[in-house]
C-alpha positions in Angstrom: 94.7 100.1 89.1 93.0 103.3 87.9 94.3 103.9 84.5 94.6 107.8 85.5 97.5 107.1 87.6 99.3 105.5 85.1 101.4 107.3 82.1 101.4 105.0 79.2 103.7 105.4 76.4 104.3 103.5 73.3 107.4 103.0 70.7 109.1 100.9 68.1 109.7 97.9 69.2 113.5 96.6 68.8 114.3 93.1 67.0 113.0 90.7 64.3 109.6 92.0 63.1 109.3 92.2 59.4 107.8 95.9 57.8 106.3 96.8 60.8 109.2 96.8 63.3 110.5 100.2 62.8 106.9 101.8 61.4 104.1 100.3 64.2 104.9 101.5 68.1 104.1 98.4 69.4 105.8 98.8 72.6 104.6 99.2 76.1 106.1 101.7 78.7 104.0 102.2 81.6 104.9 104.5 84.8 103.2 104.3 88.0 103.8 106.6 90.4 103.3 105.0 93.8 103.7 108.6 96.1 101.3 110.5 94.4 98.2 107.9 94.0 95.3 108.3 96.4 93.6 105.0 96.9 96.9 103.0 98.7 97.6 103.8 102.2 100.4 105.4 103.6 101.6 101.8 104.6 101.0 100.1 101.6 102.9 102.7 99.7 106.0 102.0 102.0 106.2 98.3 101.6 105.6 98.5 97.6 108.6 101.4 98.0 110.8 99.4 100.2 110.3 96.0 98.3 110.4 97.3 94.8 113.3 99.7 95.4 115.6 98.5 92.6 112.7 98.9 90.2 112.0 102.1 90.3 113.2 105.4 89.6 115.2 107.8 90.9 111.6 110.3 90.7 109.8 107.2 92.6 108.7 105.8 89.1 107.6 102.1 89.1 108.3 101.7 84.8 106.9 98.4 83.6 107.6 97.5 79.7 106.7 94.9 77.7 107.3 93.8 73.8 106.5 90.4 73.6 103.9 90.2 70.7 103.8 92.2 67.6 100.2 93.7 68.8 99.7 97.1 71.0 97.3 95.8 72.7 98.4 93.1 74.2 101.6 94.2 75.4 99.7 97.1 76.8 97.3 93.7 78.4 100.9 92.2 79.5 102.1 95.2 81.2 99.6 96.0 83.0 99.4 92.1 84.2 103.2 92.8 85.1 102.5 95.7 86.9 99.8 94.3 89.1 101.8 91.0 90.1 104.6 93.3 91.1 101.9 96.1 93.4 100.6 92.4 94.3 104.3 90.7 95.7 105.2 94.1 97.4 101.6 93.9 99.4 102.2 90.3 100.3 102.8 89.5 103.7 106.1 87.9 104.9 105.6 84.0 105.6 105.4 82.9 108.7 108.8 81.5 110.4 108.1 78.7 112.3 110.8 77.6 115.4 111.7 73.5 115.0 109.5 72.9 118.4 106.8 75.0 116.4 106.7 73.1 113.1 107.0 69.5 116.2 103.2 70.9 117.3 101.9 71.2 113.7 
């Protein structure tokens, strides 16, 4: 995923974190805007749409976010990893479904 089509933002992080939780912006917000990126096809932009519906917003904003370690860095790392298993579930195809006389011939 280019890093271009993606708006990165980072703040406090909330919860336990000793001096640094309300001073370092530790966490990750990243926005991906599936409509307006060049390099996925028309079809591949409707099945990440369709499938990840309920994750995005109403503007057509995939937001991932991650705060799991204290470090900007690798929450940005995490997010990102987040972000690419979700583009990669939308883009899988369906599994097969196999009739009982089918799954008899296998």
């Amino acid at each position: 995923i280019p890093v271009k089509d993606l708006k990165i933002t980072y703040s406090t992080s909330s919860g336990p974190g000793g001096q640094n939780v309300n001073k370092v912006a530790t966490k990750v917000d990243i926005r991906f805007h599936i409509e307006s990126v060049s390099w996925l096809s028309p079809d591949a932009k409707t099945k990440i749409l369709e499938k990840l519906k309920p994750s995005l917003t109403k503007d057509g904003w995939l937001v991932t976010k991650s705060e799991k370690t204290r470090s900007q860095s690798l929450n940005q790392e995490d997010a990102l990893q987040k972000l690419r298993e979700n583009i990669h579930f939308a883009l899988e195809p369906p599994r097969p479904v196999f009739t009982e006389e089918e799954l008899k011939k296998i």
